[in-house]
N, CA, C and O atoms as a Tinker XYZ file with bonds, in Angstrom:
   524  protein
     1  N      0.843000   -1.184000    0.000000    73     2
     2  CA     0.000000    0.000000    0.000000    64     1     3
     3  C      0.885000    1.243000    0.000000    63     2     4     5
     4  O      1.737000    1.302000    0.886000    81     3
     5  N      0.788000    2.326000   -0.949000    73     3     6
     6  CA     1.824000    3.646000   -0.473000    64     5     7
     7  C      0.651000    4.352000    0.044000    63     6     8     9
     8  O     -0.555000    4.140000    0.170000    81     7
     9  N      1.603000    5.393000    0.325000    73     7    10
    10  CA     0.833000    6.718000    0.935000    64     9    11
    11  C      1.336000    7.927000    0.244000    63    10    12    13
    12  O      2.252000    7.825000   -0.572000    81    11
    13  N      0.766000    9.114000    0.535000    73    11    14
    14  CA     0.971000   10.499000   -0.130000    64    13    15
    15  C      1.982000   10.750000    0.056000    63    14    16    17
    16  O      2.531000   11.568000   -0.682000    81    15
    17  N      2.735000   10.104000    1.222000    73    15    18
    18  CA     4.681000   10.661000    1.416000    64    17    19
    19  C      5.322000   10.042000    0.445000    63    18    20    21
    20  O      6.513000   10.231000    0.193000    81    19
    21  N      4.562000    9.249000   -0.174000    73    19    22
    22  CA     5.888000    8.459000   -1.345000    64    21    23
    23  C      5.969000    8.789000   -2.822000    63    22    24    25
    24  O      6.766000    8.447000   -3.695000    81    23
    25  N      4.634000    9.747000   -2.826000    73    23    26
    26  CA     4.844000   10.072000   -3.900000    64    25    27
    27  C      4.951000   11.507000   -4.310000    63    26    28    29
    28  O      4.696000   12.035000   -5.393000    81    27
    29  N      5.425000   12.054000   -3.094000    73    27    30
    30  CA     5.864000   13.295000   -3.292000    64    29    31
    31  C      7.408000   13.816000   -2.369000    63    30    32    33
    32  O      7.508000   14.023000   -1.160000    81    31
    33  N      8.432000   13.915000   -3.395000    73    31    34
    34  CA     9.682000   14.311000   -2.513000    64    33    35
    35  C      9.477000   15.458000   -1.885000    63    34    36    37
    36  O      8.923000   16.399000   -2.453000    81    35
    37  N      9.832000   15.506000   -0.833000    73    35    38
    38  CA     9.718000   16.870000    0.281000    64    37    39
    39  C     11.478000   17.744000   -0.529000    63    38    40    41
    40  O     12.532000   17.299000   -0.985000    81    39
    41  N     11.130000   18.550000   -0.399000    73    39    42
    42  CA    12.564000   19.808000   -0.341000    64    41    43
    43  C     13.221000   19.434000    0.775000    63    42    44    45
    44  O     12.821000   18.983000    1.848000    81    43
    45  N     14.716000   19.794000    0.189000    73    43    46
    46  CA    15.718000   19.864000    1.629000    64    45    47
    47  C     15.091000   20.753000    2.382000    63    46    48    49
    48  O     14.405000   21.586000    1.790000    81    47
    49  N     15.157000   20.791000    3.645000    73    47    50
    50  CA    15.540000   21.857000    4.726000    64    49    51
    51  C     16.120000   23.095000    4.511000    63    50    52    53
    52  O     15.799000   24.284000    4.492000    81    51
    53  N     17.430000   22.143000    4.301000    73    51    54
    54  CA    18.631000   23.174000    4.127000    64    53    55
    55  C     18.402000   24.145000    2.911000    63    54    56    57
    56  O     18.980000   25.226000    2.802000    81    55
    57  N     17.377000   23.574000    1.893000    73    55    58
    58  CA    17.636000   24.361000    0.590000    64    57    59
    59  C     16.584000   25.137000    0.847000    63    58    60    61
    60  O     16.595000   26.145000    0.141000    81    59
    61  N     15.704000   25.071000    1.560000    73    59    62
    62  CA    13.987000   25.936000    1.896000    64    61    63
    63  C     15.110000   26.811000    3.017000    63    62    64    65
    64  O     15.335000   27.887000    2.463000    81    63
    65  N     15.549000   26.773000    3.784000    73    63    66
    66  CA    16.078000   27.571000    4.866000    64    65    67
    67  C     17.312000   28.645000    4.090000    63    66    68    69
    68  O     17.377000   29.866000    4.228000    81    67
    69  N     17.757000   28.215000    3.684000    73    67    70
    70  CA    18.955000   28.737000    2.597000    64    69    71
    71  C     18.303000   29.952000    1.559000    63    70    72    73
    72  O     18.912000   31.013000    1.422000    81    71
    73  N     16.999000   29.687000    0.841000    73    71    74
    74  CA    16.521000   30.512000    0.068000    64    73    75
    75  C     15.810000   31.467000    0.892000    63    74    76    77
    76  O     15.859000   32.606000    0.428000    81    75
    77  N     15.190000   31.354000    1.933000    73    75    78
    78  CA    14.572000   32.191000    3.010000    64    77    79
    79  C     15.430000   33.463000    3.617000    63    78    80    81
    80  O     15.144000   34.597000    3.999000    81    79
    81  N     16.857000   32.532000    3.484000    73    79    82
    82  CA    17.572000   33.769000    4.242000    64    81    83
    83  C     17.865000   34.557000    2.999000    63    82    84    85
    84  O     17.481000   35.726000    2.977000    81    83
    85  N     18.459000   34.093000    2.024000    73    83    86
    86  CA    18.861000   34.889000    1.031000    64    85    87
    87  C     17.492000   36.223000    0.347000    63    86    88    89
    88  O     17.567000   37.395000   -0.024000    81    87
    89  N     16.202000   35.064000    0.495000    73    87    90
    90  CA    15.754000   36.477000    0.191000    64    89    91
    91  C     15.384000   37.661000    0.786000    63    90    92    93
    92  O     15.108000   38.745000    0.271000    81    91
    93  N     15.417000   37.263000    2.105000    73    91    94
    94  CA    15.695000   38.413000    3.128000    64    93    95
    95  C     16.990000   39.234000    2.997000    63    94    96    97
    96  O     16.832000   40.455000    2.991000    81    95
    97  N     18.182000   38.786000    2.896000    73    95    98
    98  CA    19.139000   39.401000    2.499000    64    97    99
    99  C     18.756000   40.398000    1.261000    63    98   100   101
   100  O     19.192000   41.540000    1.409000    81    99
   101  N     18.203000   40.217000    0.371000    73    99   102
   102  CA    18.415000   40.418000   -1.406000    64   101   103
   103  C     17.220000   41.958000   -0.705000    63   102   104   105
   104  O     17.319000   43.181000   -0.804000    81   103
   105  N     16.180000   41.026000   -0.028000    73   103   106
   106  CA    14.875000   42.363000    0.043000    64   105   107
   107  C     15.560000   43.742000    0.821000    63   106   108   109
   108  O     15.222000   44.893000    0.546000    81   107
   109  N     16.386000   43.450000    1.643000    73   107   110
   110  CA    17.168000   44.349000    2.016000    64   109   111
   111  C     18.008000   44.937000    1.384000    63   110   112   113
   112  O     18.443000   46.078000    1.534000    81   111
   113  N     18.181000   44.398000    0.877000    73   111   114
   114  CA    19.553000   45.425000   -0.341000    64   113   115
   115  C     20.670000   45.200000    0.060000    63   114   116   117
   116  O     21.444000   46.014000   -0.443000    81   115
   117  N     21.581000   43.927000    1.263000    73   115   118
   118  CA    22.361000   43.700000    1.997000    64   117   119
   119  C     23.189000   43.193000    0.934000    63   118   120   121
   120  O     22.695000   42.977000   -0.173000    81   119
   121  N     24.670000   42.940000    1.224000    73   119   122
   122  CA    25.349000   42.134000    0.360000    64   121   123
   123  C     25.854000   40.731000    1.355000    63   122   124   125
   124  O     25.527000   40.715000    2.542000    81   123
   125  N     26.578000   39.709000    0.820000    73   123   126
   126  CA    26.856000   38.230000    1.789000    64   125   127
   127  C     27.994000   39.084000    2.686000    63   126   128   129
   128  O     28.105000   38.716000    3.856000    81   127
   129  N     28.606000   39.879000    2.364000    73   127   130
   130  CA    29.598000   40.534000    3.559000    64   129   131
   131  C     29.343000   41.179000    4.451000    63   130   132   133
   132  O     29.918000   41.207000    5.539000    81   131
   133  N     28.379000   41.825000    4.073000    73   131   134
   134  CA    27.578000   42.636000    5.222000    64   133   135
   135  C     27.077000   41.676000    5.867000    63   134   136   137
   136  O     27.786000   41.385000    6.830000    81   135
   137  N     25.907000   40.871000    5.741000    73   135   138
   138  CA    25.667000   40.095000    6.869000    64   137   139
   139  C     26.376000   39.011000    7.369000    63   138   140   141
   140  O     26.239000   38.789000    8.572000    81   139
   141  N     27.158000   38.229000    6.670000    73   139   142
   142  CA    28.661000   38.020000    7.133000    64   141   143
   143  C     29.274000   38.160000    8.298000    63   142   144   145
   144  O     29.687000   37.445000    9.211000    81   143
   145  N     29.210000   39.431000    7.976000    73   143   146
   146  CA    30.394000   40.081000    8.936000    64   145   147
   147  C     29.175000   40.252000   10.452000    63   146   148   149
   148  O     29.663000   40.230000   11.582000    81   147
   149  N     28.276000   40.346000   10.343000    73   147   150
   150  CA    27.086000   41.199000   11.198000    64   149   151
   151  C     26.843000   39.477000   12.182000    63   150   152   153
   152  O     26.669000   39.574000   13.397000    81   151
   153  N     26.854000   38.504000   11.742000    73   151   154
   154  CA    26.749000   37.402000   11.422000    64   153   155
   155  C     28.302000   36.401000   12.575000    63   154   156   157
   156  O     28.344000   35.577000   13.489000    81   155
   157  N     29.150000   37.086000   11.839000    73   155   158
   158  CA    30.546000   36.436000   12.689000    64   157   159
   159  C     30.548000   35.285000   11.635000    63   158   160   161
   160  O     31.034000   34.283000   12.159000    81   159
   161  N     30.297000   35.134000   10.748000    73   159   162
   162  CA    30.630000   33.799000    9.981000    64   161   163
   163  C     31.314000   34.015000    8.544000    63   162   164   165
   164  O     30.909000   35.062000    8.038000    81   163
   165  N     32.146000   33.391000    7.819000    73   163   166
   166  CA    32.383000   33.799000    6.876000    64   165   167
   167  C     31.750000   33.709000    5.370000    63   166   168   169
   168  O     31.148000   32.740000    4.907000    81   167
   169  N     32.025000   34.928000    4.726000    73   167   170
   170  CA    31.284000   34.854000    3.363000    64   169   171
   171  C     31.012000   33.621000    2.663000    63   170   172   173
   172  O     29.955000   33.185000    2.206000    81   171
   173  N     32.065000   33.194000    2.671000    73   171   174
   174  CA    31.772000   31.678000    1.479000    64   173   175
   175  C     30.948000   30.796000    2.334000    63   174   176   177
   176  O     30.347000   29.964000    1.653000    81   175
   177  N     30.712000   30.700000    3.682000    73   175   178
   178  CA    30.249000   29.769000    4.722000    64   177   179
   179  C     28.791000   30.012000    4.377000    63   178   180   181
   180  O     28.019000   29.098000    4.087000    81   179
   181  N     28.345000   31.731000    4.440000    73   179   182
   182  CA    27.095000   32.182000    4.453000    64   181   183
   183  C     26.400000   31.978000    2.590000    63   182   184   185
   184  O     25.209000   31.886000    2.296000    81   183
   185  N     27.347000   31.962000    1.813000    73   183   186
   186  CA    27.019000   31.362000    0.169000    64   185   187
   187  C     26.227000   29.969000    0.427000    63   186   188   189
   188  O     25.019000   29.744000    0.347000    81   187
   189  N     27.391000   29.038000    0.789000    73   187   190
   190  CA    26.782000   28.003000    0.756000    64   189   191
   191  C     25.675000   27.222000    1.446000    63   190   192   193
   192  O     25.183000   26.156000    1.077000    81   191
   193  N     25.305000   28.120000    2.767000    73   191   194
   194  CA    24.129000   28.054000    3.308000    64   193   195
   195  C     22.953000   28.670000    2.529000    63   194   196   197
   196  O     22.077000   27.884000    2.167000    81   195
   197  N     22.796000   30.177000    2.175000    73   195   198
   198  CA    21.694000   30.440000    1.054000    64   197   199
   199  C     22.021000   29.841000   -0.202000    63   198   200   201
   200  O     21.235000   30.281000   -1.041000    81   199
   201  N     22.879000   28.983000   -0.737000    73   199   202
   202  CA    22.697000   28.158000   -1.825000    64   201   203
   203  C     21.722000   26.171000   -0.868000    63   202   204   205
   204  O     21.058000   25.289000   -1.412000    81   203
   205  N     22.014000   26.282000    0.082000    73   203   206
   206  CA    21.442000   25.236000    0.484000    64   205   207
   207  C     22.414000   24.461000    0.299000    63   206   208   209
   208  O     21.819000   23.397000    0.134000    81   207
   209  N     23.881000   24.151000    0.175000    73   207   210
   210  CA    24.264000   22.900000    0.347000    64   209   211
   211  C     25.323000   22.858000    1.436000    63   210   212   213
   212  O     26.182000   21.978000    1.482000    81   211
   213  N     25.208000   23.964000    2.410000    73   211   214
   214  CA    25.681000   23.543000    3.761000    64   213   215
   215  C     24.421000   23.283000    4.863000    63   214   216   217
   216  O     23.258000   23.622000    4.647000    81   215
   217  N     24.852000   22.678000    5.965000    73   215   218
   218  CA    23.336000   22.570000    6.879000    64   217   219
   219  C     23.919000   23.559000    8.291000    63   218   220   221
   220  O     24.962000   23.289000    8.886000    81   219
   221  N     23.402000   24.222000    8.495000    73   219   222
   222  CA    23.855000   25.320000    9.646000    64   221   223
   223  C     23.464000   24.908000   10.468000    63   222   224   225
   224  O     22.386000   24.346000   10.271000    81   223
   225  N     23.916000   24.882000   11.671000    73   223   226
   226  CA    23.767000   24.780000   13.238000    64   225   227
   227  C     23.336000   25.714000   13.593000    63   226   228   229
   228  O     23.677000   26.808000   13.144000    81   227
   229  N     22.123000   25.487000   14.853000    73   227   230
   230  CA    21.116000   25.975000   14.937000    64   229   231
   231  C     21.720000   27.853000   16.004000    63   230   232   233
   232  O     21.014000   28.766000   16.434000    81   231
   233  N     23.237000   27.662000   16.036000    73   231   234
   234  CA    23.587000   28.863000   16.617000    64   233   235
   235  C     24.440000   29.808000   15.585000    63   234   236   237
   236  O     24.903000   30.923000   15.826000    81   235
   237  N     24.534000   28.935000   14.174000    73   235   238
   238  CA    25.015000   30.328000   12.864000    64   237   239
   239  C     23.772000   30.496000   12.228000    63   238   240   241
   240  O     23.568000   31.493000   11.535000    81   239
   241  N     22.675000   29.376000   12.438000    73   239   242
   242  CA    21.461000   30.276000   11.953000    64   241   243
   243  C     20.370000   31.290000   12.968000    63   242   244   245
   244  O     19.393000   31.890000   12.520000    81   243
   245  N     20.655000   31.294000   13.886000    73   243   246
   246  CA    19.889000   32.013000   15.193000    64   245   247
   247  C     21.227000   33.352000   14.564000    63   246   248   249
   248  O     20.491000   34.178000   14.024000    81   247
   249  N     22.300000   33.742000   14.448000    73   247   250
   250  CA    23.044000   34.807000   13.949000    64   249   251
   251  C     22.786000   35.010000   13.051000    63   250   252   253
   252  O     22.477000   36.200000   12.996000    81   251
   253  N     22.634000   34.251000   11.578000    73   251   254
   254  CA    22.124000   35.487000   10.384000    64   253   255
   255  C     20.984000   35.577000   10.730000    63   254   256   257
   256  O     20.644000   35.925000    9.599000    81   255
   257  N     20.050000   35.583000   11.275000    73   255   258
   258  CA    18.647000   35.915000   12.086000    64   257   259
   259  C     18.755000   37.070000   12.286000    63   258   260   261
   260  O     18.179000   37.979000   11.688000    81   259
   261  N     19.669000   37.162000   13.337000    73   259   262
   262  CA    19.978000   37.993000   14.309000    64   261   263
   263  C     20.291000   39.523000   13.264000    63   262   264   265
   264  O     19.733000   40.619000   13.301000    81   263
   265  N     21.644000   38.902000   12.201000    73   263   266
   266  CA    22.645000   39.962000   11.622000    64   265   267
   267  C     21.032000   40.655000   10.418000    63   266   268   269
   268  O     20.934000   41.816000   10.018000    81   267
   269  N     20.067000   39.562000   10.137000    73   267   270
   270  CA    19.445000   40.280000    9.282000    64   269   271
   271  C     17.776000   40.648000    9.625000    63   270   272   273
   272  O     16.799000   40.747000    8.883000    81   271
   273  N     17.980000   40.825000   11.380000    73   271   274
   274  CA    16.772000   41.644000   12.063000    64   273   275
   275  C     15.861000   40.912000   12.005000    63   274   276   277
   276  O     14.762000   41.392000   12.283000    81   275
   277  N     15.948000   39.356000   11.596000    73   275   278
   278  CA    14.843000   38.687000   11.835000    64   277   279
   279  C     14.721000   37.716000   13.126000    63   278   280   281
   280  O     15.860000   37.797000   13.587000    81   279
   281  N     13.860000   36.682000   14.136000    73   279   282
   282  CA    13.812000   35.949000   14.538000    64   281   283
   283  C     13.567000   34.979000   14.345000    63   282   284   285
   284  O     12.613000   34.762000   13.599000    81   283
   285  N     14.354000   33.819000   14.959000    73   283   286
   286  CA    14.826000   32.177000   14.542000    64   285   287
   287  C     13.137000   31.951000   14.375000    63   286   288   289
   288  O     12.808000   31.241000   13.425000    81   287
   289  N     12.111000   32.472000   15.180000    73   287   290
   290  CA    11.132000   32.070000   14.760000    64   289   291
   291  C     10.166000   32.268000   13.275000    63   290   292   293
   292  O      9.438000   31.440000   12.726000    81   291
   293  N     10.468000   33.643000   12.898000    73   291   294
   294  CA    10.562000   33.772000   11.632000    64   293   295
   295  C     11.029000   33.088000   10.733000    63   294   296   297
   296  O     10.548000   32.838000    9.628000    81   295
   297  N     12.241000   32.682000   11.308000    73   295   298
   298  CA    12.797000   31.777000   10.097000    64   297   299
   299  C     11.710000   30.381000    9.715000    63   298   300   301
   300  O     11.283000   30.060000    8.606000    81   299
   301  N     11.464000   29.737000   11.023000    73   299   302
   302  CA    10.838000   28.437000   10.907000    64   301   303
   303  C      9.328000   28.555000   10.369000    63   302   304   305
   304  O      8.714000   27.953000    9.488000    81   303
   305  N      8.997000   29.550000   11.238000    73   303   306
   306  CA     7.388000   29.842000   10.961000    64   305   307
   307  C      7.164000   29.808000    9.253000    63   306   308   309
   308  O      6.413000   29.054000    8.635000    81   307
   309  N      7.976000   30.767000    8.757000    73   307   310
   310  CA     8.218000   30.833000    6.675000    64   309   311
   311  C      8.760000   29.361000    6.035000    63   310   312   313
   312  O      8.645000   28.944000    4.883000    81   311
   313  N      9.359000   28.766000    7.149000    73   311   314
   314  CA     9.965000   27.407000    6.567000    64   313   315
   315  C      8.460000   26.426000    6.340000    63   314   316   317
   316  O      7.912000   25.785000    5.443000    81   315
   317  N      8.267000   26.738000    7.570000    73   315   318
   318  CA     6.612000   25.786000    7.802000    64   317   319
   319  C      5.614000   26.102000    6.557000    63   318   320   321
   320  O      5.355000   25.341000    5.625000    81   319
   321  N      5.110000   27.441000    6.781000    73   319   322
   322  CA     4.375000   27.910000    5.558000    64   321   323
   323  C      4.745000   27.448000    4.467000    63   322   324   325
   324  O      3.790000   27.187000    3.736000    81   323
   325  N      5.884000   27.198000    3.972000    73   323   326
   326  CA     6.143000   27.040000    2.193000    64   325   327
   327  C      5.974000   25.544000    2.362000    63   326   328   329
   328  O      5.235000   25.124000    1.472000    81   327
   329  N      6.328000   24.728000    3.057000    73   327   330
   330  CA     6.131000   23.196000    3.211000    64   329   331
   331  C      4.959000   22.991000    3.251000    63   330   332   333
   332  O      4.634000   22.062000    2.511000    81   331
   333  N      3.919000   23.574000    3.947000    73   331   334
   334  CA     2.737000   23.533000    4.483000    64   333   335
   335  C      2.140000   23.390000    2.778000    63   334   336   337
   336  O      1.561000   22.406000    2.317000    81   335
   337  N      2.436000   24.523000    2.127000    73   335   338
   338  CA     1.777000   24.818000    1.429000    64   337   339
   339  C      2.332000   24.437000    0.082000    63   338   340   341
   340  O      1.696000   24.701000   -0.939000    81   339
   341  N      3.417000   23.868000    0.047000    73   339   342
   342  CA     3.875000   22.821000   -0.852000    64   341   343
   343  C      3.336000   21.395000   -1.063000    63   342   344   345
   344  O      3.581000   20.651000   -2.012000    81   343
   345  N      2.484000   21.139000    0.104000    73   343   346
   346  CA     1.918000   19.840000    0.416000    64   345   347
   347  C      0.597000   20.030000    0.551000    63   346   348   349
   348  O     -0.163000   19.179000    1.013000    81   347
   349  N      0.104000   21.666000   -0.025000    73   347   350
   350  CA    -1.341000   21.772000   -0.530000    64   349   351
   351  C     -2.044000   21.732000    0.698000    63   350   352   353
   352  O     -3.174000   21.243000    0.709000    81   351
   353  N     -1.531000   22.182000    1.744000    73   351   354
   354  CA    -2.059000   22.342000    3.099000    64   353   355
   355  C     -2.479000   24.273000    2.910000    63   354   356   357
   356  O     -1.997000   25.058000    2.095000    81   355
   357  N     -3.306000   24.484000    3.773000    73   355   358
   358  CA    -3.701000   25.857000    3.997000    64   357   359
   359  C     -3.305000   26.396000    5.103000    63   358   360   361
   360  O     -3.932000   26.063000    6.109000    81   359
   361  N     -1.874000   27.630000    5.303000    73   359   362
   362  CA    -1.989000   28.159000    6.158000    64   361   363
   363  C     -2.594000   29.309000    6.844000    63   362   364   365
   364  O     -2.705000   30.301000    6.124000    81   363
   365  N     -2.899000   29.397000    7.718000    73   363   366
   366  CA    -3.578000   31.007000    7.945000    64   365   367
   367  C     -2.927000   31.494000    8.853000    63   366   368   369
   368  O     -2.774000   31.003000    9.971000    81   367
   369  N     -2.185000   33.202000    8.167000    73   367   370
   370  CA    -0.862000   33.400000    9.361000    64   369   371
   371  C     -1.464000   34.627000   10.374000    63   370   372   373
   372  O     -1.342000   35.809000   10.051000    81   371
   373  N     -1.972000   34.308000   11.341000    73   371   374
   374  CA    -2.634000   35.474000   12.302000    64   373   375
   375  C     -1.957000   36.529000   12.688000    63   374   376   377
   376  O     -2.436000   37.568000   13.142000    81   375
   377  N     -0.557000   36.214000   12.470000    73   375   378
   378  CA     0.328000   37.035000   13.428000    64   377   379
   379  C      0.786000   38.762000   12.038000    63   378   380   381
   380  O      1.529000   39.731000   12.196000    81   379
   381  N      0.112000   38.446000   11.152000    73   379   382
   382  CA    -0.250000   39.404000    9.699000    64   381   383
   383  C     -0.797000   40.630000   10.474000    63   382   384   385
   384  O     -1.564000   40.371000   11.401000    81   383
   385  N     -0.524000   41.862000   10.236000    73   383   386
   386  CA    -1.609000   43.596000   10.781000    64   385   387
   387  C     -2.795000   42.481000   10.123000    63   386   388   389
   388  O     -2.807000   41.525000    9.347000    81   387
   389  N     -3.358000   42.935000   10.613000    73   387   390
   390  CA    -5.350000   42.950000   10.361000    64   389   391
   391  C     -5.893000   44.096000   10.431000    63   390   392   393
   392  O     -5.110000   44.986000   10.764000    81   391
   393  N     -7.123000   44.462000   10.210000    73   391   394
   394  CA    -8.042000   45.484000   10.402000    64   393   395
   395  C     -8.476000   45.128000   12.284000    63   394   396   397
   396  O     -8.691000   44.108000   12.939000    81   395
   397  N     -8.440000   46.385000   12.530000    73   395   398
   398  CA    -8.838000   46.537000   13.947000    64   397   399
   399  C    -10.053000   45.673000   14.328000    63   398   400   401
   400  O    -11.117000   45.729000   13.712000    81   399
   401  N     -9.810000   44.819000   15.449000    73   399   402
   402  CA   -10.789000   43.736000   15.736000    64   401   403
   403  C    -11.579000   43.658000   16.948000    63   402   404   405
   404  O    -11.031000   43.841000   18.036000    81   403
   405  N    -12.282000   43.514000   16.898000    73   403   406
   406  CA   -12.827000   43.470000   19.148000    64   405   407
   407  C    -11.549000   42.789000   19.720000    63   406   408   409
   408  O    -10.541000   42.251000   19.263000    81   407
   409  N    -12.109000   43.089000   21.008000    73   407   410
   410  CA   -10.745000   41.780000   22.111000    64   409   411
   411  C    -11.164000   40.376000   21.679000    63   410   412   413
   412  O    -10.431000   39.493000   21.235000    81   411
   413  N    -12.881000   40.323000   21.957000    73   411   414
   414  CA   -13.016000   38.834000   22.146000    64   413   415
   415  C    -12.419000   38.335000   21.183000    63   414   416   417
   416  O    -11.659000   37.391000   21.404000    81   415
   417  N    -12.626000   38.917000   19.608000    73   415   418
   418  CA   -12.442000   38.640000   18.186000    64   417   419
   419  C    -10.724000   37.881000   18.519000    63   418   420   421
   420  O    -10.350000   36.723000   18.707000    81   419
   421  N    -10.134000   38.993000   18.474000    73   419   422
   422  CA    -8.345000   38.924000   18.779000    64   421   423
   423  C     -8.091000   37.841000   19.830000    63   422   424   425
   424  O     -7.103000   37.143000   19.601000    81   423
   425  N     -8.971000   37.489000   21.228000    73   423   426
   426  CA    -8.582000   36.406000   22.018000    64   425   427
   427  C     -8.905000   34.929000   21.444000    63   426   428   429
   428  O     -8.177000   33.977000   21.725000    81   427
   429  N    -10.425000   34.762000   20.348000    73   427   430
   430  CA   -10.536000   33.409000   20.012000    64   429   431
   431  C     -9.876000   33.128000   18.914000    63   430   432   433
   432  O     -9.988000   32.010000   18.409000    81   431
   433  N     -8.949000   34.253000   18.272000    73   431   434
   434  CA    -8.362000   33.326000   16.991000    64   433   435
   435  C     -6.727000   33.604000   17.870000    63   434   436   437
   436  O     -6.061000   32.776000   17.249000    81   435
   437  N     -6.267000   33.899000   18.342000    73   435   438
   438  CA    -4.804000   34.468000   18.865000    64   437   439
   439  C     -3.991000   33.062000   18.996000    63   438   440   441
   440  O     -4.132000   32.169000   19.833000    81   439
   441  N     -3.138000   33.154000   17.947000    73   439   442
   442  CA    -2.327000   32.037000   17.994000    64   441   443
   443  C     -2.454000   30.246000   17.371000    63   442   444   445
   444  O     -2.107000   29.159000   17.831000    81   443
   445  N     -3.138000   30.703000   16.110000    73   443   446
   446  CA    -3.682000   29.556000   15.745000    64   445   447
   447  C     -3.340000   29.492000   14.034000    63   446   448   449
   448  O     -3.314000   30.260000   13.073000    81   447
   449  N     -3.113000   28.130000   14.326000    73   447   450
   450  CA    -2.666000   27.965000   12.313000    64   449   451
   451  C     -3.148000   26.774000   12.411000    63   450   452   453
   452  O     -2.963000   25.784000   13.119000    81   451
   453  N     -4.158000   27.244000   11.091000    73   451   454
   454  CA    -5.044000   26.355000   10.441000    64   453   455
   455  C     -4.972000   25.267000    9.396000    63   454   456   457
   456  O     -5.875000   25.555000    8.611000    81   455
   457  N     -4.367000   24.155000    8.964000    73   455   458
   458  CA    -4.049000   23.030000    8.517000    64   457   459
   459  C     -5.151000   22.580000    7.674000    63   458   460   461
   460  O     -6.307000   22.546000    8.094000    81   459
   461  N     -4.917000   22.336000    6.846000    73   459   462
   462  CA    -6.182000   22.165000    6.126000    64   461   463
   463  C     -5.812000   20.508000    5.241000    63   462   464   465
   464  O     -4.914000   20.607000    4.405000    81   463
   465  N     -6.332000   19.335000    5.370000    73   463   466
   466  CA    -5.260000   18.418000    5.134000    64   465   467
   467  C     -5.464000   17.917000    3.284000    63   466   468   469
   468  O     -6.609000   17.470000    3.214000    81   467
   469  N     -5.101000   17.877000    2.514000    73   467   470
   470  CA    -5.462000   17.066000    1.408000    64   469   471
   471  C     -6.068000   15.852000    1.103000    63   470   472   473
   472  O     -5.450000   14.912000    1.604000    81   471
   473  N     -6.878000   15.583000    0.577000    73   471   474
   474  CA    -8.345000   14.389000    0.598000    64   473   475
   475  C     -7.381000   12.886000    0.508000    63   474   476   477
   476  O     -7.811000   11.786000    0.856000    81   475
   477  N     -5.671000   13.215000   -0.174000    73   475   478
   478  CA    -5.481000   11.829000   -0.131000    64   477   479
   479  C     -4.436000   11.931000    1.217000    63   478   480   481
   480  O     -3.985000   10.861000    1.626000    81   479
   481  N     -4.148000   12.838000    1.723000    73   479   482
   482  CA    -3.196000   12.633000    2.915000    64   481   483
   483  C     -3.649000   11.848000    3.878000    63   482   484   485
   484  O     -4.816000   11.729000    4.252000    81   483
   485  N     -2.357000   11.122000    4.416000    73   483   486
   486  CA    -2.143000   10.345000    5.586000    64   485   487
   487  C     -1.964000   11.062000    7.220000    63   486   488   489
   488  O     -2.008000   10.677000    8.389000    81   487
   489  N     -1.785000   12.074000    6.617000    73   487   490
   490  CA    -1.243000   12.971000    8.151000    64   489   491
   491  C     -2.792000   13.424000    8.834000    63   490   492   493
   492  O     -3.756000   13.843000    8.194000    81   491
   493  N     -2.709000   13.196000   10.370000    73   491   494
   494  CA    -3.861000   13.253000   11.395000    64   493   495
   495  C     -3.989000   15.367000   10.670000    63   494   496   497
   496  O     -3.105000   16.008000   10.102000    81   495
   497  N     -5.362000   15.798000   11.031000    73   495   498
   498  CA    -5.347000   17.025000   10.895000    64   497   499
   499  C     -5.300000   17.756000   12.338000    63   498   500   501
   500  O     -4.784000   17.064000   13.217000    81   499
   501  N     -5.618000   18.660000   12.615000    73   499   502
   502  CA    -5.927000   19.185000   13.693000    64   501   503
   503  C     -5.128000   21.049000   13.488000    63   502   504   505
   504  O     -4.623000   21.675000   12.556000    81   503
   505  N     -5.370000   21.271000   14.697000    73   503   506
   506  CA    -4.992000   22.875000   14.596000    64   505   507
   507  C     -3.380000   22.721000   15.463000    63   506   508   509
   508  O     -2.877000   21.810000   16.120000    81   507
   509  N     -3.009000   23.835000   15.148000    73   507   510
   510  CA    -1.633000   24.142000   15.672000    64   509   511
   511  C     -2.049000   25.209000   16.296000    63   510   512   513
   512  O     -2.807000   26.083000   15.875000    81   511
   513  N     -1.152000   25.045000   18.066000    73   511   514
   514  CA    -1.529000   26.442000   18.530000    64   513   515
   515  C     -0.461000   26.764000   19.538000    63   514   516   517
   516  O     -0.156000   26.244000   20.611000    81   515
   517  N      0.291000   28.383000   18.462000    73   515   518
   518  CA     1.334000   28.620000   18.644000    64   517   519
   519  C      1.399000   29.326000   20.378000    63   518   520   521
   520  O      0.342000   29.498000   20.986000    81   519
   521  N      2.835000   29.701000   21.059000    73   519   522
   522  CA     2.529000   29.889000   22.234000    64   521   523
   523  C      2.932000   31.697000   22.021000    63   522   524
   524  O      2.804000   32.473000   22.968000    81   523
């Protein structure tokens, strides 16, 4: 019997995490030396991580985080989304400005991503609820 994991290759990590940073870099107008250097790691080190074929440890990627004003959670949260939604899942990102909402409104959705599963997936559904 297969299942929906076999017939679809997942992306590296490294290569979804790698393009994330770079285009944060690029949207900034930064060059690999600048954050590099901002970074403590070296240029060619930080290439081959936004090319995806190094795998960074989770304390040179918490630093280009850092060097390019984003948080490690940012990083993952965008990692999640493109997977999510590579696998035809629906995310819904709350943590987006909205139009001004009541409290109650803002307390019953606060912190919640919505999964939406595909008719042939194997994976349990349910909600995610961030802290």
């Amino acid at each position: 019997m297969t299942t929906h994991l076999e017939h679809r290759p997942e992306p590296l990590l490294r290569r979804l995490v790698g393009a994330i940073l770079r285009e944060n870099r690029e949207r900034q107008g930064r060059t690999l030396r600048d954050v590099a250097e901002d970074a403590r790691v070296s240029i060619a080190y930080l290439s081959e991580v936004e090319r995806g074929r190094k795998e960074a440890s989770s304390e040179v990627l918490a630093a280009v985080c850092r060097a390019l004003g984003l948080r490690l959670v940012d990083l993952v949260g965008t990692a999640h989304a493109q997977l999510a939604l590579a696998d035809g899942r629906v995310v819904v990102d709350l943590t987006a400005p909205a139009e001004p909402a009541t409290a109650s409104a803002r307390h019953e959705l606060a912190g919640v991503t919505t999964l939406v599963p595909r008719a042939d997936s194997t994976v349990p559904t349910g909600l995610l609820l961030a802290a």
